[in-house]
C-alpha positions as CSV (number, residue, x, y, z in Angstrom):
1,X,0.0,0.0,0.0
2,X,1.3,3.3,-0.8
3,X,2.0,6.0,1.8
4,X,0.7,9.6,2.1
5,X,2.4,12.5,4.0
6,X,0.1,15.6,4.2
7,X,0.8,18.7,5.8
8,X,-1.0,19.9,8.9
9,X,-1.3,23.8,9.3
10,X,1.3,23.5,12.2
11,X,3.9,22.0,9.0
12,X,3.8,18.9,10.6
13,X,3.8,15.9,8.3
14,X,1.3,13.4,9.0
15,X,1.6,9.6,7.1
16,X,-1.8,8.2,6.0
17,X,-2.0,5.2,3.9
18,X,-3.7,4.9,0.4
19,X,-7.0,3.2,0.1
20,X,-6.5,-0.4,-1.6
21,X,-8.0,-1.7,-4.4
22,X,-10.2,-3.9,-2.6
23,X,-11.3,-0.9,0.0
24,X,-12.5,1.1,-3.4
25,X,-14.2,-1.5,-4.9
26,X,-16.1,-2.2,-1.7
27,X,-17.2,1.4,-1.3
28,X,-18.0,1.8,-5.5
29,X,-20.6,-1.3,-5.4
30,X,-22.1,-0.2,-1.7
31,X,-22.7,2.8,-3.5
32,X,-23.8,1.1,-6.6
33,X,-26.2,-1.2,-4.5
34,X,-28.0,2.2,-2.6
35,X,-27.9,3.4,-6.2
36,X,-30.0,0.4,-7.6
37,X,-32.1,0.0,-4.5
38,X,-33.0,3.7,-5.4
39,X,-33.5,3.1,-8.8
40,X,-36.1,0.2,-8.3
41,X,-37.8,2.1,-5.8
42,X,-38.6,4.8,-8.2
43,X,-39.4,2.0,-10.6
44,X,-41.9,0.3,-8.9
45,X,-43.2,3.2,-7.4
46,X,-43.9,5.4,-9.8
47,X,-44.4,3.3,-12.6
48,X,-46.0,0.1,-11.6
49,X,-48.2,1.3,-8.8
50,X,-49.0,4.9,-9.6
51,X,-48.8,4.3,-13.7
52,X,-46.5,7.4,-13.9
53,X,-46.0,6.5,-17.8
54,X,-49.8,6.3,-18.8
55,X,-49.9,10.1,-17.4
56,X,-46.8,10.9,-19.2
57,X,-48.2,9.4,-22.6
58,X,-49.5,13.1,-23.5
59,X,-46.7,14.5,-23.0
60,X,-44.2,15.0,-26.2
61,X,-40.5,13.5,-25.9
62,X,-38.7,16.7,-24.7
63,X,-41.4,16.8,-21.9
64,X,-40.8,12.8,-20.8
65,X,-36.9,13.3,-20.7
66,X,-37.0,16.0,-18.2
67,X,-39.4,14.1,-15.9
68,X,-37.1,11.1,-16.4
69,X,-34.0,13.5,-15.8
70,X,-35.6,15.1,-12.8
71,X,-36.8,11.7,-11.2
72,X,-33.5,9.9,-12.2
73,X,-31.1,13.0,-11.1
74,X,-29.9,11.7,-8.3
75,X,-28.3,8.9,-9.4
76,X,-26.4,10.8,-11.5
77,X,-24.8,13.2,-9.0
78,X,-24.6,10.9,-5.5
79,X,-21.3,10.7,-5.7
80,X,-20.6,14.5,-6.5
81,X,-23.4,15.4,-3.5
82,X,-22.5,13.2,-0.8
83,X,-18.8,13.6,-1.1
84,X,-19.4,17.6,-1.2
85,X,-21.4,17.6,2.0
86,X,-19.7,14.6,3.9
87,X,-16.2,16.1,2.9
88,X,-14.7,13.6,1.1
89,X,-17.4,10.7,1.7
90,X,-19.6,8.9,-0.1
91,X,-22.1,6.3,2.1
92,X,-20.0,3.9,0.4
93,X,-16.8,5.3,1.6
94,X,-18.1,6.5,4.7
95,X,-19.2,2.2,5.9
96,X,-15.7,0.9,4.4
97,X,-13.7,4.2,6.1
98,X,-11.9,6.0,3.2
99,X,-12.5,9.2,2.6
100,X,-10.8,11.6,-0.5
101,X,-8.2,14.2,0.5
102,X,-6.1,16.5,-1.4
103,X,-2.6,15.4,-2.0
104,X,-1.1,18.9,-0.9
105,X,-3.1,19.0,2.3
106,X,-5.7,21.5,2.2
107,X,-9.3,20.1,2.3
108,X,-10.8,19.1,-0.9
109,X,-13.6,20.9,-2.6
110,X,-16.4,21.0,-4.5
111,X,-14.3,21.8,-7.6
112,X,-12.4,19.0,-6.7
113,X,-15.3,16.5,-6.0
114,X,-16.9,17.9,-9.5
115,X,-13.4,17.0,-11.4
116,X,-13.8,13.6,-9.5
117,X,-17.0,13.2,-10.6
118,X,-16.7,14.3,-14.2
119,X,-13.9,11.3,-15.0
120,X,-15.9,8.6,-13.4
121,X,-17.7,8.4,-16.8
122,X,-13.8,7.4,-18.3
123,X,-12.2,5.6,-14.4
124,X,-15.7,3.6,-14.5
125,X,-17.9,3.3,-16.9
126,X,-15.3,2.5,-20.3
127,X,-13.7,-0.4,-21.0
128,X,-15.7,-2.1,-18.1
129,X,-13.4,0.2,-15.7
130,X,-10.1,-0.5,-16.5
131,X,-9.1,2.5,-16.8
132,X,-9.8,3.4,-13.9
133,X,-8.5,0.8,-11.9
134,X,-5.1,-0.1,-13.8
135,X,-4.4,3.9,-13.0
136,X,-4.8,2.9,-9.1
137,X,-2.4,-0.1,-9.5
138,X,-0.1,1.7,-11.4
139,X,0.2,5.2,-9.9
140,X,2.4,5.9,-6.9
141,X,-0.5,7.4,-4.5
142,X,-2.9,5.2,-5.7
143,X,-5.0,7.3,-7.6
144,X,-7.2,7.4,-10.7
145,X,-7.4,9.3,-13.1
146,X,-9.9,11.9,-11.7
147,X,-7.8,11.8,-8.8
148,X,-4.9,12.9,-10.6
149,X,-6.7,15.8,-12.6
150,X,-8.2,17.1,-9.2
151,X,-5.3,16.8,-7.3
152,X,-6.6,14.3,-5.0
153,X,-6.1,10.7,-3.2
154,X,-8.4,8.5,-1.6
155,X,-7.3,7.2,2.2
156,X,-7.6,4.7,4.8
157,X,-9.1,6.4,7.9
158,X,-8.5,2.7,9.8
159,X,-4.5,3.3,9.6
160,X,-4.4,7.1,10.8
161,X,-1.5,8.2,12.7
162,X,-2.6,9.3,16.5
163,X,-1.8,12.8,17.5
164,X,0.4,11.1,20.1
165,X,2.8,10.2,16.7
166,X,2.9,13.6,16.2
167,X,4.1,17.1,18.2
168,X,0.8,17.9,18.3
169,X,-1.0,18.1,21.5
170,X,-4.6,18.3,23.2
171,X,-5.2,21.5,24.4
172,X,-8.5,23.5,25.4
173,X,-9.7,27.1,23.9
174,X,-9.2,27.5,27.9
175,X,-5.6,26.5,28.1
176,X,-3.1,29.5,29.8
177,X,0.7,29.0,28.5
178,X,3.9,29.5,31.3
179,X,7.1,29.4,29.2
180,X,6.3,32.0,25.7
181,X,10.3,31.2,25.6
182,X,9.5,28.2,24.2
183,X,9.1,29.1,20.8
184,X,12.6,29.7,20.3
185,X,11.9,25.5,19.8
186,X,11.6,24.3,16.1
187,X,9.1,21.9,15.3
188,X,12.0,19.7,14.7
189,X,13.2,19.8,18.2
190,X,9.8,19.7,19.4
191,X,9.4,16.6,17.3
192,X,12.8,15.0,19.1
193,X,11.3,15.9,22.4
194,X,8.4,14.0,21.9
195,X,9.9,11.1,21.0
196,X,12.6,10.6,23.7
197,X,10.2,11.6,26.4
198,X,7.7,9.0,25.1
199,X,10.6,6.1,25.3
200,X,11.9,7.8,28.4
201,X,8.5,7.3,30.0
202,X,8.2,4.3,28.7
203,X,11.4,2.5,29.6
204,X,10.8,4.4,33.2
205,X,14.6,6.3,32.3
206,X,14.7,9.6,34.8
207,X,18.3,9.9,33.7
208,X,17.8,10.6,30.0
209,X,14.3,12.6,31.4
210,X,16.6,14.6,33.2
211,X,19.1,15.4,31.1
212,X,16.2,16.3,28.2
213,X,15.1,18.9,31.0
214,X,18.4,20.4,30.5
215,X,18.8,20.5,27.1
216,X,15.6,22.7,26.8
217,X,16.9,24.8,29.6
218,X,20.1,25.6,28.1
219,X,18.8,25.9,24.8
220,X,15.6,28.3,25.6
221,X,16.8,29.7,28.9
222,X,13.5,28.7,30.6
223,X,13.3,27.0,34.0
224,X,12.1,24.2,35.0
225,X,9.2,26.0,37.6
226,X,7.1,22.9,39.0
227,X,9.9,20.6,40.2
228,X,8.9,17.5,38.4
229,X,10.8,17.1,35.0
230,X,7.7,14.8,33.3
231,X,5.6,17.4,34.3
232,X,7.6,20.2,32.6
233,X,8.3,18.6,29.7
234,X,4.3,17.7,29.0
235,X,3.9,22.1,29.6
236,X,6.8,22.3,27.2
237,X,4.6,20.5,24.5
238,X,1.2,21.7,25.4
239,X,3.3,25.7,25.1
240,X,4.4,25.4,22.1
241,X,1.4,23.7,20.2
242,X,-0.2,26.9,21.7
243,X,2.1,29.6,20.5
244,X,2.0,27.9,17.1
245,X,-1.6,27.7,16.7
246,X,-1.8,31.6,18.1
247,X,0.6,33.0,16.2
């Protein structure tokens, strides 16, 4: 499976994994089964109990197309729709948990969904839809061919990184900051913090704790106020994500 790194606001690179074949293919004929259930709903419906085509029959050809448009509509824009509203999701995608993203980071839009949607006709419905899927075995993010004119690449929400994998930390609107020195800090450094104090923790290692406490001092000229080093390196963290999302 092919890896993804997209860029949070902070410029912290987050790996996701590309959606497989098989998780595509699941979504596509979910959505193709709500699309068919649809279909013979309006079907018998509309045309075997309430005889819709014995009150079109007056009606000239131009007039029957745009009742069949109207009634059939939906069917052809549920993918373009759903993905605009559920940002990214179809109910397909949304059951087998992928969702599209764009490749550079920012969230997708509707002009993406809408250049998504407008190749679906070549990805899907030519050639039985090998286009479509020999450009998602082939290409290095996995994508097809709308994918690659929009921009875009379809994900695995199972395999998301945690926040913990990242220098990103939980913090509330109500959070107040003690150290503003720390953004002398790159995210770099913050991101070497992390990951020693993590293992530290883990292996139960106060020496390499401690010595991490005074590497920030020296480096930043802040002091260590609460007496615990865990302590102060978990403010350390929770400082800087603030100043970076405040600045």
């Amino acid at each position: 499976m092919s890896e993804l790194s997209i860029n949070t606001t902070q410029n912290v690179k987050i790996n996701f994994i590309a959606a497989s074949v098989g998780e595509r293919l699941g979504a596509f004929f979910i959505d193709l089964f709500i699309i068919i259930c649809y279909s013979t709903a309006i079907s018998v419906v509309l045309f075997d109990w309430l005889q819709l085509d014995r009150l079109m029959a007056s009606l000239d050809s131009w007039s029957r197309g745009a009742v069949y448009l109207i009634l059939y509509s939906p069917i052809i824009v549920y993918s373009l729709v759903l993905e605009s509203i559920f940002e990214g999701q179809s109910l397909g995608k949304k059951l087998v948990k992928i969702k599209v993203v764009k490749i550079d980071g920012y969230q997708a839009g509707f002009g993406d969904y809408l250049v998504r949607w407008f190749f679906r006709v070549i990805d899907f419905f030519s050639l039985f839809g090998l286009p479509g899927m020999i450009a998602v075995v082939t290409s290095q993010k996995s994508q097809r061919l709308g994918d690659m004119a929009a921009g875009t690449a379809v994900i695995t929400l199972k395999n998301k990184i945690n926040i913990s994998h990242t220098i990103l930390e939980e913090i509330g609107d109500s959070y107040v900051p003690t150290y503003p020195l720390v953004i002398k800090l790159s995210d770099n450094d913050m991101r070497i913090i992390k990951e020693t104090y993590q293992k530290a923790e883990a292996k139960n290692d106060h020496e390499i704790i401690y010595k991490l406490v005074a590497k920030i001092e020296s480096v930043t000229g802040i002091k260590n106020q609460s007496g615990n080093n865990s302590d102060f390196i978990r403010v350390i963290l929770k400082d800087y994500n603030f100043y970076t999302q405040h600045m």
